[in-house]
C-alpha positions in Angstrom: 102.0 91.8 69.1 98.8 90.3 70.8 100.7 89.2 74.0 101.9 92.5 76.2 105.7 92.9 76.4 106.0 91.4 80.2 104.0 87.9 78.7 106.4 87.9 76.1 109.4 88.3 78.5 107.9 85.6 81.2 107.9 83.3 78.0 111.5 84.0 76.7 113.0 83.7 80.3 111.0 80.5 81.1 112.4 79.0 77.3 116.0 80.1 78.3 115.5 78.6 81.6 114.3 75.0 79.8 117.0 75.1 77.3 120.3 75.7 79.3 119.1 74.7 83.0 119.5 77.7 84.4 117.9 78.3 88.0 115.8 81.0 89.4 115.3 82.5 85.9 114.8 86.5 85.9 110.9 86.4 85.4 108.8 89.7 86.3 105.5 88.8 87.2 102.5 91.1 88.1 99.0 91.3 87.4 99.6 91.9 83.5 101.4 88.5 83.1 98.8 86.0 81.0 99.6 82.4 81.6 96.9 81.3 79.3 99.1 83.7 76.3 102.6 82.1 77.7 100.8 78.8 77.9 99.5 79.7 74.0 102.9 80.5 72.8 104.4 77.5 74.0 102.3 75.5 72.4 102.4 77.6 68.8 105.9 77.4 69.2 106.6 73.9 69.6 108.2 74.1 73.1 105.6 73.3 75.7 108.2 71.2 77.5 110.7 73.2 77.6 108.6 76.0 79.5 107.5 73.4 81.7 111.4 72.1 82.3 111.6 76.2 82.9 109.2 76.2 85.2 110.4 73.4 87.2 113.6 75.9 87.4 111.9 78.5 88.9 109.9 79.6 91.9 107.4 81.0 89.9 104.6 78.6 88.6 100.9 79.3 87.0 97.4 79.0 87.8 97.4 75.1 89.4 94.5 74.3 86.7 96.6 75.2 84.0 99.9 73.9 85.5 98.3 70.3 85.8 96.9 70.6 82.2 100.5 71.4 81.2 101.8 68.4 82.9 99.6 66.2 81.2 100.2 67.4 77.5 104.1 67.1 78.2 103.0 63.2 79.4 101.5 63.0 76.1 104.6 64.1 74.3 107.0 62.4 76.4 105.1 58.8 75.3 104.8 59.6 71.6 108.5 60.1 71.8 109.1 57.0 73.4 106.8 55.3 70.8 108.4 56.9 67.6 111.8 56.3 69.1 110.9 52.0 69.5 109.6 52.8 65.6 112.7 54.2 64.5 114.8 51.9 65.7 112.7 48.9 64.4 112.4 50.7 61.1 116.3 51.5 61.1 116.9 47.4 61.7 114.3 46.5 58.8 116.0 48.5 56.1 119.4 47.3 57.2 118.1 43.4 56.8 117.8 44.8 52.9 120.8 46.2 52.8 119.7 49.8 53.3 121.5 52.0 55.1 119.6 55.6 56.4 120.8 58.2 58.6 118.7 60.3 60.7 117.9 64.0 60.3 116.3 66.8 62.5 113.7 65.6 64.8 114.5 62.7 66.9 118.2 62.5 66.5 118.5 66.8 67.7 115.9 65.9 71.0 119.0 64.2 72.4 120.5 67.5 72.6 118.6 68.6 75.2 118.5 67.6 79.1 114.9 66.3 78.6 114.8 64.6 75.4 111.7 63.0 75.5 110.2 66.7 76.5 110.3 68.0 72.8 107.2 67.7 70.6 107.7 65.4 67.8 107.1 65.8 64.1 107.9 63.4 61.2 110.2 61.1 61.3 113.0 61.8 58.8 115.4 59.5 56.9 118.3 60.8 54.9 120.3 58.4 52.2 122.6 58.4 50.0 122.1 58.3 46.2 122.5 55.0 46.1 120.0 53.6 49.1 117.1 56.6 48.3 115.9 54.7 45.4 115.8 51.1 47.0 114.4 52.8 50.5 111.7 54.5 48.5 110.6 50.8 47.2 111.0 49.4 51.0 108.8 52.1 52.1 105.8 52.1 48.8 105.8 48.3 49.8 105.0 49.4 53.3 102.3 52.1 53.9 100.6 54.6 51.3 101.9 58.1 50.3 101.0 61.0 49.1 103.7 63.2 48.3 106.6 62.8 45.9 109.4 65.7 45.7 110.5 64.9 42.6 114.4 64.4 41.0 115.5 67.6 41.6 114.2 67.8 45.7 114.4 64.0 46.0 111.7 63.8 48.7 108.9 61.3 49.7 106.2 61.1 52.5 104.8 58.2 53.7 102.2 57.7 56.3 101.9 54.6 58.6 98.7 54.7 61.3 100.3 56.6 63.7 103.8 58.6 62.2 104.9 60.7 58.4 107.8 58.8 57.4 109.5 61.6 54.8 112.5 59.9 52.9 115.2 62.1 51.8 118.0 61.5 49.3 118.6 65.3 49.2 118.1 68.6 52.0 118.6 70.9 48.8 116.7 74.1 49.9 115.6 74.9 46.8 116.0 78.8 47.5 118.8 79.3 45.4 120.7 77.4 43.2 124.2 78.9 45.2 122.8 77.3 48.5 121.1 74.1 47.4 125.4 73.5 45.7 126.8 73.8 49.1 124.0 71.7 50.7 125.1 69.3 48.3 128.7 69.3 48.8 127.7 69.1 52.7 126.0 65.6 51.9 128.7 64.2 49.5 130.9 65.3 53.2 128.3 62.8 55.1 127.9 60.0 52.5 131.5 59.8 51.0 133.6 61.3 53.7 131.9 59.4 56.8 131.0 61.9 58.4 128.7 60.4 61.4 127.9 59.7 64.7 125.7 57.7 66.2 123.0 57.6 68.9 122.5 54.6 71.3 118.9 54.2 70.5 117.6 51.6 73.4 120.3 49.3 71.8 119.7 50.4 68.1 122.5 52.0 66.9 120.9 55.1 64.9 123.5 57.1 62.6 123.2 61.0 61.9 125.3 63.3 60.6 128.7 64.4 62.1 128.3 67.7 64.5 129.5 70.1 61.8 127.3 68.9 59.0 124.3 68.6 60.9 124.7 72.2 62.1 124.8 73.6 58.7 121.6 71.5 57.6 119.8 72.4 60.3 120.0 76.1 59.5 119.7 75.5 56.2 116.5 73.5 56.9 115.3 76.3 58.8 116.2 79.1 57.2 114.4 77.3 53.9 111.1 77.1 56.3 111.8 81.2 57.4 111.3 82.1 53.8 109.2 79.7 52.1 106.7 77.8 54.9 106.8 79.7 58.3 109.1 78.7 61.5 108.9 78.1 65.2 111.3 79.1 67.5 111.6 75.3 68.7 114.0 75.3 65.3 116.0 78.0 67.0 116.5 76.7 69.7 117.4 72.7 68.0 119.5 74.6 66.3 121.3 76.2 69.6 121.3 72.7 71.3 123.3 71.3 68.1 125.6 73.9 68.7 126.2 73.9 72.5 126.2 69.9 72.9 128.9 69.5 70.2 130.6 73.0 70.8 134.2 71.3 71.4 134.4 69.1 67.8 132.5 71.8 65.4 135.1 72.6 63.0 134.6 76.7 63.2 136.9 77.0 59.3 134.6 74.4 57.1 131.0 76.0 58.8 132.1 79.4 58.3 133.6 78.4 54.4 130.2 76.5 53.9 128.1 79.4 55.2 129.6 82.0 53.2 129.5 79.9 49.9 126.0 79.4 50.5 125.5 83.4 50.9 123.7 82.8 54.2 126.2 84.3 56.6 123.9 87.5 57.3 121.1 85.6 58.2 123.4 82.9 60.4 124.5 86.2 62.6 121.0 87.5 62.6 119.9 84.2 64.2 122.9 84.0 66.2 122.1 87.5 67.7 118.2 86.4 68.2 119.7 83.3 70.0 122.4 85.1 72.3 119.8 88.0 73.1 116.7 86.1 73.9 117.5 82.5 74.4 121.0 83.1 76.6 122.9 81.0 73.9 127.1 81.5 74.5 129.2 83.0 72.5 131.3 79.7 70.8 133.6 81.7 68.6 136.7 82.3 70.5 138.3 78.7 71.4 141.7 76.6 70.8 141.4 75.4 67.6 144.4 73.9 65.2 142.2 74.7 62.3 142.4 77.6 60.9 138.9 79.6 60.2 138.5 81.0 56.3 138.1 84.2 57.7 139.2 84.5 61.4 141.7 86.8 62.8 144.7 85.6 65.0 146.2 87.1 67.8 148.0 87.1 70.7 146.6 89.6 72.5 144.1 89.9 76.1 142.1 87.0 74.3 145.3 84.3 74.4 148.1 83.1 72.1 147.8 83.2 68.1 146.5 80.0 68.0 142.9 81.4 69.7 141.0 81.7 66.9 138.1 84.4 66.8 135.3 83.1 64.4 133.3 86.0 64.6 130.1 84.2 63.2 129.8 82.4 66.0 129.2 85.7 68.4 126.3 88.2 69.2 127.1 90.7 67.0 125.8 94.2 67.7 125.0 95.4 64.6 122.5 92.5 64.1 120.1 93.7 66.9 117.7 95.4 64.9 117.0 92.2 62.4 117.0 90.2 65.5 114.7 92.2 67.1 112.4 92.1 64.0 113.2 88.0 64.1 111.9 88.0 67.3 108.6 90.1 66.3 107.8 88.2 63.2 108.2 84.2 64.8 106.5 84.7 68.0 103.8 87.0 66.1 103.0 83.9 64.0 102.9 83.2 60.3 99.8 84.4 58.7 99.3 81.4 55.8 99.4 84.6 53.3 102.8 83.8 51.6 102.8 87.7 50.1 101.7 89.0 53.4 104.7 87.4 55.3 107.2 87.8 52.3 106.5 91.2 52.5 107.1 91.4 56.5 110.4 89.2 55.9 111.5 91.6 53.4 111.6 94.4 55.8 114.1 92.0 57.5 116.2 91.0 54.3 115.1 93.1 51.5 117.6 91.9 48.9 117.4 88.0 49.9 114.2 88.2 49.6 113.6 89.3 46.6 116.4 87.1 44.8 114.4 83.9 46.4 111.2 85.2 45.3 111.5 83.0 42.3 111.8 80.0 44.6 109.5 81.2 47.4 106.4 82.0 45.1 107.3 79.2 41.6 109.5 76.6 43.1 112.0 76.9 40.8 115.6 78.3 40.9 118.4 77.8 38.0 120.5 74.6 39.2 116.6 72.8 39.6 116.2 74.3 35.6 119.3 73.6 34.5 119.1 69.9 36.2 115.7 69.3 34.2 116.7 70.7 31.0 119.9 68.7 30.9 118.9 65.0 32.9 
């Protein structure tokens, strides 16, 4: 890797000190330590506030120079959040006067997760609608501001661009890596749109609606695991991903995640990530807890851990035997995509070899067999 193993370490331990609050994080510093590298990888990896909310947990702090220039680009962010937030929350009023109702994905709605919301870097702005409202908010939004990019039936995805934000309007998060996850992904919206499956953020009086804790979990990895094999990553997506999960830790339904997971065929990758998470970024362990629902696949007892109602969802632990892939997790996000997709295939196959190679049709052509079936048959 370009930066040396204690850079790399400084970095992790000031993320993990951002992400749960943690004081006095275990930093070794000495005359190797770059701040300019751990100042580079923040930025490359979408968290330059939470290093600097690490920072402000520990006694250890960089060069003054580049500790003010830090401060100031974290300013920057925490006002374009403010702004994007007052334009969400307009634009979520304007398509409700038409009778268009949108939920919130990723991005804005997850930042509340963390202790310093406005603190995470911002992307596009992402509206997600049922079958019904995509069509009429793709009219509300051509009306609006110009675009460039249509997804298409089977992806059901447009971008819009407004002076100042990407607007992408979504009647679908199908993957499009295989036909067996984009099924699931489906049968986790028809969950949102049909079974009310919600909540809500209190948007500076603009009630915002996302999807319910569970849901949003599983399309949040799903979202990121679809950017790990087809577009490149940053560990800011990890660790949105590890917020979700602490901040809603006590109503995630542990049985339909670990059903939905395994239908999709992505539970090796979840404990891959899971491990990469507990080792590096201090996430918890969530699986053992008092649940009435049953898991699909979780063993009871009534042993040390508590009475036969304890449920041990063993997804939702650091699981040993996942340290090597984690490791090369680790390796291949903070080394940095290269923009060769068959360069970085080939390093993500050395992680999942057989994945890999059965989304290569998707990865390298688009296509998979429910997006050919759905175009031969519409």
């Amino acid at each position: 890797m370009r930066n040396s193993e204690n850079t790399r370490i400084a970095f992790l331990e000031l993320v993990k000190a951002g992400l749960w609050g943690n004081g006095n994080p275990d930093i070794r510093i000495d005359g190797t330590t770059d701040w300019q590298e751990v100042y580079r990888l923040a930025t490359e990896q979408s968290v330059i506030g939470l290093v600097l909310a690490g920072l402000e947990h520990s006694d250890v702090k960089p060069p003054q120079v580049l500790l003010l220039q830090w401060i100031g680009e974290v300013q920057m962010i925490e006002q374009r959040n403010k702004a994007m937030n007052a334009f969400v929350a307009e634009t979520i009023l304007a398509l409700r006067e038409q009778n268009i109702y949108a939920l919130l994905v990723k991005g804005q709605g997850i930042a509340q997760c963390y202790e310093k919301p406005l603190w995470r870097p911002s992307g596009d702005i992402d509206f997600f609608l049922s079958k019904d409202n995509y069509g009429k908010a793709v009219v509300f939004f051509k009306n609006k501001y110009s675009n460039n990019k249509d997804g298409g039936q089977y992806s059901q995805e447009y971008a819009f661009y407004t002076d100042q934000w990407m607007i992408e309007v979504h009647g679908s998060l199908r993957t499009c890596l295989s036909s067996r996850i984009d099924k699931v992904v489906d049968t986790v919206q028809k969950s949102v749109f049909y079974g009310g499956n919600v909540r809500s953020w209190d948007n500076n009086g603009t009630l915002v609606f996302l999807p319910a804790p569970t849901e949003d979990v599983f399309l949040v990895f799903t979202h990121f695991i679809k950017h790990f094999y087809k577009e490149g990553m940053s560990l800011r997506q990890v660790c949105d991903w590890c917020r979700l999960l602490w901040t809603f830790k006590d109503s995630l339904s542990h049985g339909k995640l670990e059903l939905w997971i395994n239908k999709a065929g992505l539970m090796k990758e979840w404990k891959a990530f899971y491990n990469l998470a507990s080792r590096y970024l201090g996430m918890p362990d969530l699986g053992l807890r008092l649940t009435g629902v049953e898991s699909a696949t979780s063993r009871h007892s009534s042993n040390k851990f508590g009475s036969a109602h304890d449920s041990i969802a063993d997804f939702m632990v650091c699981d040993s035997r996942y340290d090597k892939k984690a490791e090369k997790l680790m390796e291949f996000i903070l080394g940095g995509y290269s923009g060769n997709k068959i360069k970085d295939t080939l390093q993500i196959a050395k992680i999942f070899p057989w994945k890999t190679l059965r989304y290569s049709p998707s990865v390298f052509l688009n296509l998979n067999w429910l997006k050919v079936r759905e175009r031969l048959f519409k």
